[in-house]
C-alpha positions in Angstrom: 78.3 110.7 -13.2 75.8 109.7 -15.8 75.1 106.4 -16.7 74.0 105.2 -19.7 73.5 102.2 -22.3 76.5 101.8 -25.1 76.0 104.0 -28.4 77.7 103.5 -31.6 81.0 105.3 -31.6 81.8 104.9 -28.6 84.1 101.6 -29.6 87.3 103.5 -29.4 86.5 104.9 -25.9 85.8 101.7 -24.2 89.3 100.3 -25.5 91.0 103.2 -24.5 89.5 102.9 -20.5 90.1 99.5 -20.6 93.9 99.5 -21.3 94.3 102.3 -18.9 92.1 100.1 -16.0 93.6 97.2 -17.1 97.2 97.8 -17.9 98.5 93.9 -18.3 95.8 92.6 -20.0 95.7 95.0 -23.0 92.6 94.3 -25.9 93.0 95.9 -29.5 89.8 97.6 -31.2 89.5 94.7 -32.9 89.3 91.8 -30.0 86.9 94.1 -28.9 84.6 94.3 -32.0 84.5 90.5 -32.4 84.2 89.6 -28.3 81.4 91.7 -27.3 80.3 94.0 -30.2 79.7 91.0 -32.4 78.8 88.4 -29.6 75.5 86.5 -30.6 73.5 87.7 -27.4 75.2 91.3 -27.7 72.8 94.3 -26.4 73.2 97.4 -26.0 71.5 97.5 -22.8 74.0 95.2 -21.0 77.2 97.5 -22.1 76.5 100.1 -19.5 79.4 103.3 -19.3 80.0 105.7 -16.8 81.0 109.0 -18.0 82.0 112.5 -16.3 81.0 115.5 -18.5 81.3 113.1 -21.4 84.5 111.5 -20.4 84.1 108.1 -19.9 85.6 106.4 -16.5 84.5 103.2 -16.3 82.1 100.4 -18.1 80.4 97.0 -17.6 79.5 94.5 -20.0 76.6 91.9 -19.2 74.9 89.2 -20.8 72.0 87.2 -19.9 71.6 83.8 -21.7 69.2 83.7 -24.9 65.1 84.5 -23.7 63.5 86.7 -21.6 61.6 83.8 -19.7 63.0 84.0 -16.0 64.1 80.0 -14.9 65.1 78.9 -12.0 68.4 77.6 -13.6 69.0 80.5 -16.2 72.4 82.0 -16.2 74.2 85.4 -16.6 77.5 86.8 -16.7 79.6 89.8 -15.7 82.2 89.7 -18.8 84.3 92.9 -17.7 84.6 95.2 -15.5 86.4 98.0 -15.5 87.2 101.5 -14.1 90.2 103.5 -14.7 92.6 104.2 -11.5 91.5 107.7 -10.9 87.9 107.0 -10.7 88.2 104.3 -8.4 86.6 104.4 -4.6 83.9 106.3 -5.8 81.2 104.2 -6.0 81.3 103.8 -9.9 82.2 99.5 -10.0 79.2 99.3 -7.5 76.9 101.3 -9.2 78.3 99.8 -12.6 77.3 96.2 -11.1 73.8 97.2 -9.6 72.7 98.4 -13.8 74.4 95.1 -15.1 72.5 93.1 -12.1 69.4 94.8 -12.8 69.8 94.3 -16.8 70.5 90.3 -16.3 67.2 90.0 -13.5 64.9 91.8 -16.2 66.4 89.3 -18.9 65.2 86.5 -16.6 68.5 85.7 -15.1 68.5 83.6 -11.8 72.3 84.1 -11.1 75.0 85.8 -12.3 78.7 84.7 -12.9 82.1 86.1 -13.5 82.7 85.2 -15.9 83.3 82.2 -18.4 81.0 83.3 -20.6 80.4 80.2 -23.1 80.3 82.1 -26.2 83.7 84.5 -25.8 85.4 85.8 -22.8 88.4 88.0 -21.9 89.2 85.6 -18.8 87.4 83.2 -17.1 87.0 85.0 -13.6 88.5 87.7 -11.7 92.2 87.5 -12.6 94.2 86.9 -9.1 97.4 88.6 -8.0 97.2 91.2 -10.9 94.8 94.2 -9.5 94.7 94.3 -6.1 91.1 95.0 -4.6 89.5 93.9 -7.8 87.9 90.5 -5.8 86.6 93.0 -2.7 84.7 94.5 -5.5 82.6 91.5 -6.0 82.6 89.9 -2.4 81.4 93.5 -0.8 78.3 92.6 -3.1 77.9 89.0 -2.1 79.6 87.3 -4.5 81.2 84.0 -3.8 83.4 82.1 -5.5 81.9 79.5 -7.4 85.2 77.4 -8.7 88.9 78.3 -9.3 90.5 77.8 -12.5 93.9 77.9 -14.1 95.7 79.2 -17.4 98.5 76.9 -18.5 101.5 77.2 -21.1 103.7 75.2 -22.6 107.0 76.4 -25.2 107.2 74.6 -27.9 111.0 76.0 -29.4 112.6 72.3 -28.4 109.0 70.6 -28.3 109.1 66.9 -29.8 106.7 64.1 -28.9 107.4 61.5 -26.2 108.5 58.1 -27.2 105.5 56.4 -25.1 103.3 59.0 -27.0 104.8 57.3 -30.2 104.2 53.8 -28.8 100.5 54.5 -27.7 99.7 55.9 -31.1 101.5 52.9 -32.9 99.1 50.0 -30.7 96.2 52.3 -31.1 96.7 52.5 -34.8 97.4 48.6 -34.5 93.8 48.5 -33.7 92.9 50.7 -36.3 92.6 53.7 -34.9 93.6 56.6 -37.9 95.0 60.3 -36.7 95.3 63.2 -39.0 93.8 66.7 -40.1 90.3 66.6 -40.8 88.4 66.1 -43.7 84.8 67.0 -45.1 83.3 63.7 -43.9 84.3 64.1 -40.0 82.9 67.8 -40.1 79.5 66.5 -38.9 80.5 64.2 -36.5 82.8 66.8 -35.2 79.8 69.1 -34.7 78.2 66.5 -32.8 80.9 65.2 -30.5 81.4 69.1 -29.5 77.7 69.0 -29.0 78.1 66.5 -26.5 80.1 68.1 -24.5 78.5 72.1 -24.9 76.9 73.9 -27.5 80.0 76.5 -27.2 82.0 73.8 -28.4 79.8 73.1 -31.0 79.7 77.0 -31.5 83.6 76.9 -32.0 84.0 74.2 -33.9 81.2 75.5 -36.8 82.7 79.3 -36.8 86.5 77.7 -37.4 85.0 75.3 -40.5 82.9 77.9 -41.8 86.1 80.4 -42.2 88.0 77.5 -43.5 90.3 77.3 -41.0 93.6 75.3 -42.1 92.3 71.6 -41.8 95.8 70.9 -39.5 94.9 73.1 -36.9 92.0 70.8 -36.1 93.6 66.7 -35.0 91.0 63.6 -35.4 91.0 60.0 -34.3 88.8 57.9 -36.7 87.9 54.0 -36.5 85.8 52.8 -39.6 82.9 55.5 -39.4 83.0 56.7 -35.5 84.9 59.7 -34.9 86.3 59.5 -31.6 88.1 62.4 -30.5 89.6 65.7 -31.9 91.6 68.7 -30.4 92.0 71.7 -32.2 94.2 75.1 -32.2 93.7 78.8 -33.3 89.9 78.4 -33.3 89.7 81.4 -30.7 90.4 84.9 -30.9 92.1 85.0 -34.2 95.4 83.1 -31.9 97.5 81.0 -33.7 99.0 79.7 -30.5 95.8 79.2 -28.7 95.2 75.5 -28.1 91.7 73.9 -27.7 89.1 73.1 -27.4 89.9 69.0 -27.0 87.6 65.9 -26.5 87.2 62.4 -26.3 83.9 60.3 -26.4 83.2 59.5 -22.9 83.2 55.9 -23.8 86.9 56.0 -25.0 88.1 58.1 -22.4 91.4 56.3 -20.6 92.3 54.7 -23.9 95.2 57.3 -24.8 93.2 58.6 -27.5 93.4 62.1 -25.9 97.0 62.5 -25.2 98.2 61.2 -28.4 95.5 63.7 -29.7 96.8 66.5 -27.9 100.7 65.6 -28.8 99.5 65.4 -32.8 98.2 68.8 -31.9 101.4 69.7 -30.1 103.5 68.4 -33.1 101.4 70.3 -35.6 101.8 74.0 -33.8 105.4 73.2 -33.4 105.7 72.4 -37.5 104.0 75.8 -38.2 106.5 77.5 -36.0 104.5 78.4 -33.2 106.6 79.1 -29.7 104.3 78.3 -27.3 100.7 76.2 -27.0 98.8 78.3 -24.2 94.9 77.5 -23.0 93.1 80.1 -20.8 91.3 77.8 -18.5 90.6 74.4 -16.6 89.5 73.6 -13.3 93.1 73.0 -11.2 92.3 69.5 -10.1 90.4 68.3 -13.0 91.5 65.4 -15.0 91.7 67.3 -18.6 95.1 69.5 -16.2 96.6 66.4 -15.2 96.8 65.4 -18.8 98.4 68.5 -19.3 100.9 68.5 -17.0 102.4 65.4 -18.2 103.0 66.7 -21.4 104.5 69.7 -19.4 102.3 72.5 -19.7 103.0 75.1 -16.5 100.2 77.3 -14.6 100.7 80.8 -15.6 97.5 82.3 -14.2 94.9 81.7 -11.7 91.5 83.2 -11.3 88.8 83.1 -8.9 84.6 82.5 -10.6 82.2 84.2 -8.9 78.8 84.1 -8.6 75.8 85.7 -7.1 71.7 84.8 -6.7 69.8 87.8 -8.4 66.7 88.1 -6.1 
């Protein structure tokens, strides 16, 4: 097989051996185009095919974080992999993996993930129970697994919001707390909360106010000048129904602020006549899922993040 770098036109051909590798997680031209065509740290170099007289088989897409300096921290990530059924056992995902290992170590990469990219990823890590062998891939390699994380979803057709929501807002706003959509003044502060937490954030938050995303779909909670939290929906992947990110100043965290943030949130999606709120991924145990599973959000999907030391 020959492998090579990507080449423009060949846009339809990777969507086309992606659906047929990946059946149940189906991407449109257009996903495509603004995940990894139009990602920030995009090269050519790190979209490497596989083809067979022409015919293309399979296809890996790397990134190494921005510079070329090598650090003993300095991440990169394996954002899909993927080989059609009849070309697998071949050798091509291995071969795939060494170009995409060998592309991140000359960008200066110390390790490499799979695969919550910061900037835009299909899923956060290798997807479990759906393609069998698709973890072996990665382990045979030395990969381990780094973390497990979850995808939760929650219908919103009856959704309405808990009285003790109701009563938490009502004492917080007794002590002056104000909830709403957001408004030109809290677009900085925004920007810098998300900051606080990751420049992705940040990233997210600046793309959905610079499209002029409908001020609803992103909940604040303001006392006199501070802002102190937000959550925020349809700032990813052109989904509606997509909740998050959401955040809290760590000071104020246990004050209620965040689930009477996220059940604004909720409230808003159900007005707009969404059916379901759906995130693709927290840690299992972590606090933020807890949170979620009292408002009743439900586990969907699991995967397993992997990483590797590039030597």
């Amino acid at each position: 097989m020959e492998l090579r770098a990507y080449r423009p036109g060949d846009e339809a051909d990777l969507v086309a051996c992606w659906n047929r590798a990946l059946p149940r997680d189906q991407v449109s031209l257009r996903r495509f185009i603004d995940t990894t065509l139009l990602d920030q740290n995009f090269c050519e170099e790190g979209l490497i095919e596989a083809r067979d007289q022409g015919v293309l088989k399979g296809f890996v897409h790397a990134v190494a974080g921005p510079g070329a300096s090598p650090s003993p921290g300095k991440e990169g990530w394996i954002c899909a992999l993927a080989v059609e059924p009849g070309s697998r056992r071949r050798g091509v995902a291995s071969e795939l993996l060494t170009r995409a290992e060998a592309f991140l170590a000359r960008r200066g990469c110390a390790r490499a993930l799979v695969s919550p990219y910061p900037s835009g990823y299909y899923y956060p890590g290798v997807p479990l129970g759906r393609y069998p062998g698709s973890r072996e891939v990665f382990e045979r390699r030395g990969y381990r697994v780094q973390a497990m994380a979850v995808a939760m979803d929650l219908p919103l057709v009856d959704y309405e919001v808990p009285a003790e929501v109701s009563r938490w807002r009502g004492e917080l706003e007794g002590q002056g707390w104000r909830f709403g959509a957001i408004s030109p003044p809290w677009y900085v502060p925004l920007i810098r909360l998300c900051e606080s937490f990751s420049e992705d954030w940040a990233a997210t938050a600046r793309a959905a106010l610079r499209r002029d995303l409908d001020p609803r779909r992103i909940q604040v909670a303001v006392l006199g000048d501070a802002l102190g939290g937000f959550a925020m929906f349809g700032g990813f992947d052109r989904s509606a129904d997509r909740f998050g990110p959401m955040g809290v100043h760590r000071d104020l965290r246990r004050s209620g602020l965040g689930t009477v943030l996220l059940h604004e949130t909720l409230r808003e999606m159900a007005s707009q006549a969404l059916h379901v709120a759906w995130f693709l991924w927290t840690g299992e145990e972590d606090a933020a899922a807890r949170i979620y599973r009292r408002a009743g959000f439900q586990v969907t999907r699991r995967f397993a993040i992997y990483e590797r030391a590039l030597g």
